[in-house]
C-alpha positions, 0 to 999 in steps of 0.5 A: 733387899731381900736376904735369900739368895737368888744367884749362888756361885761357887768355885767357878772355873772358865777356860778358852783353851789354855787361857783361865779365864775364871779362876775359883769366882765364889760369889752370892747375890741376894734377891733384890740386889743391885750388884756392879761388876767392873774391872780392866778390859779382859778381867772376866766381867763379862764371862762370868754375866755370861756363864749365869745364863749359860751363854758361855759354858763352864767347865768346874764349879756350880752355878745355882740360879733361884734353886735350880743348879745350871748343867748341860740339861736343856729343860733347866737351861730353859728355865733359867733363861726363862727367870734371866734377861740379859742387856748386850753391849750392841743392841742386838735387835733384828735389823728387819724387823719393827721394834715393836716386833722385835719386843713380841718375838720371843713373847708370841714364838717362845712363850706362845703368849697371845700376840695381843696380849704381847703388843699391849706388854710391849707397849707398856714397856716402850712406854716405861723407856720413853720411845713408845713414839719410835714402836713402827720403826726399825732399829737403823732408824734410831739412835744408838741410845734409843736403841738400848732403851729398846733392847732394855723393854724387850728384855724387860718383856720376858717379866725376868727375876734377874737382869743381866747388864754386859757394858750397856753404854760402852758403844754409845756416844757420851751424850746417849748415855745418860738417857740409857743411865737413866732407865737403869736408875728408875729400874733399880728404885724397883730393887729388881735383881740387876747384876750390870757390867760397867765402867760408869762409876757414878751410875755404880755409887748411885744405884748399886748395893756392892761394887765388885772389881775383878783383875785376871779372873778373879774378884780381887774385891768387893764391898759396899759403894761408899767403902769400895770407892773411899777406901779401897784395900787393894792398890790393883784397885786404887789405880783402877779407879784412878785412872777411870775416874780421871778419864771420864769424871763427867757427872757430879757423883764421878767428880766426887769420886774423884776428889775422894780417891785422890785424897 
């Protein structure tokens, strides 16, 4: 992990209306770092992923993505989607088209990359999540879990310096998510950027640098994996991971967890 900051986030400040949904987010990412965000339903893990690439726009504080401070100005937003991918929780692939040309559309029409050059990317990735088999078929004829390791290469396909993950196995069935966890650990080994929004707190103390935990728009605490899950400071935090942890131990590492934070 490098010690240069790739993400500098200060004093960042989102409202729907009346409601805060980010109150004051100070937070810095190093190139290299593999950070997970996690935290109750409507904590604000998901809005702030989505303020780094502008998806949801904010109205106090800066966001400073790789040198380049995010504003409403068109050419910046581009070139920092051009440097961010983002994983979502439904997939969205196009329903009518192949994967393989869900995989080349932005390449070829936003990149103007030439299509072979594309098709051979997009291949390469396919291969990479294991479903290079699947590239003539379309989205409805694959299983929720083959279909996140598809919107996994496509993003993948756009060469990203940053990877965003918003909750990428809470649509799928218990047994189709180990096989998108696995994809996710063989990227970390590669210590691209990845910044990932999940409840899967095994995948957390295996891959992740720093654990983030975030409660009514606020980071509330954040620490390496094995302090943040052994010796939690806050009690908001404590019974988080209590009653997570006792709902879904499902893996070794989760039952470990378990054993800790009961101790």
């Amino acid at each position: 992990m490098s010690g240069d900051k790739i993400i500098q986030i200060k004093n960042l400040n989102k409202w729907y209306g009346d409601f805060h949904a980010l109150k004051d987010i100070n937070l810095n990412i190093k190139k290299g770092e593999i950070v997970v965000v996690c935290g109750p339903s409507g904590s604000g893990k998901s809005t702030l992923i989505r303020c780094i690439n502008y998806l949801e726009k904010f109205q106090k504080g800066t966001i400073d993505v790789n040198g380049t401070i995010l504003t409403d100005n068109v050419k910046k937003i581009k070139k920092i989607r051009s440097q961010v991918a983002m994983v979502f929780q439904h997939f969205e692939l196009f329903p009518h088209l192949s994967i393989i040309d869900n995989l080349i559309l932005a390449p070829t029409h936003v990149h103007k990359h030439p299509k072979e050059e594309a098709l051979s990317t997009a291949m390469e990735y396919l291969e990479r999540v294991n479903i290079a088999d699947q590239a003539q078929k379309y989205p409805g004829q694959l299983s929720g879990g083959q279909q996140q390791r598809v919107a996994i290469a496509r993003a993948l396909c756009a060469n990203p310096t940053i990877m965003l993950f918003d909750e990428p196995t809470s649509a799928l069935d218990p047994e189709m998510i180990s096989e998108v966890l696995d994809v996710m650990v063989e990227l970390a080994k590669e210590h691209k950027t990845m910044i990932c929004v999940t409840h899967e707190m095994g995948f957390a103390k295996e891959v992740a640098d720093r654990v983030i935990f975030m409660d009514e728009g606020q980071i509330i605490e954040e620490n390496e994996p094995e302090e943040f899950f052994c010796n939690p400071q806050s009690d908001r935090l404590k019974l988080f991971l209590q009653q997570i942890l006792s709902h879904t131990p499902n893996t070794d590492t989760e039952k470990e967890l378990e054993k800790c934070i009961a101790k």
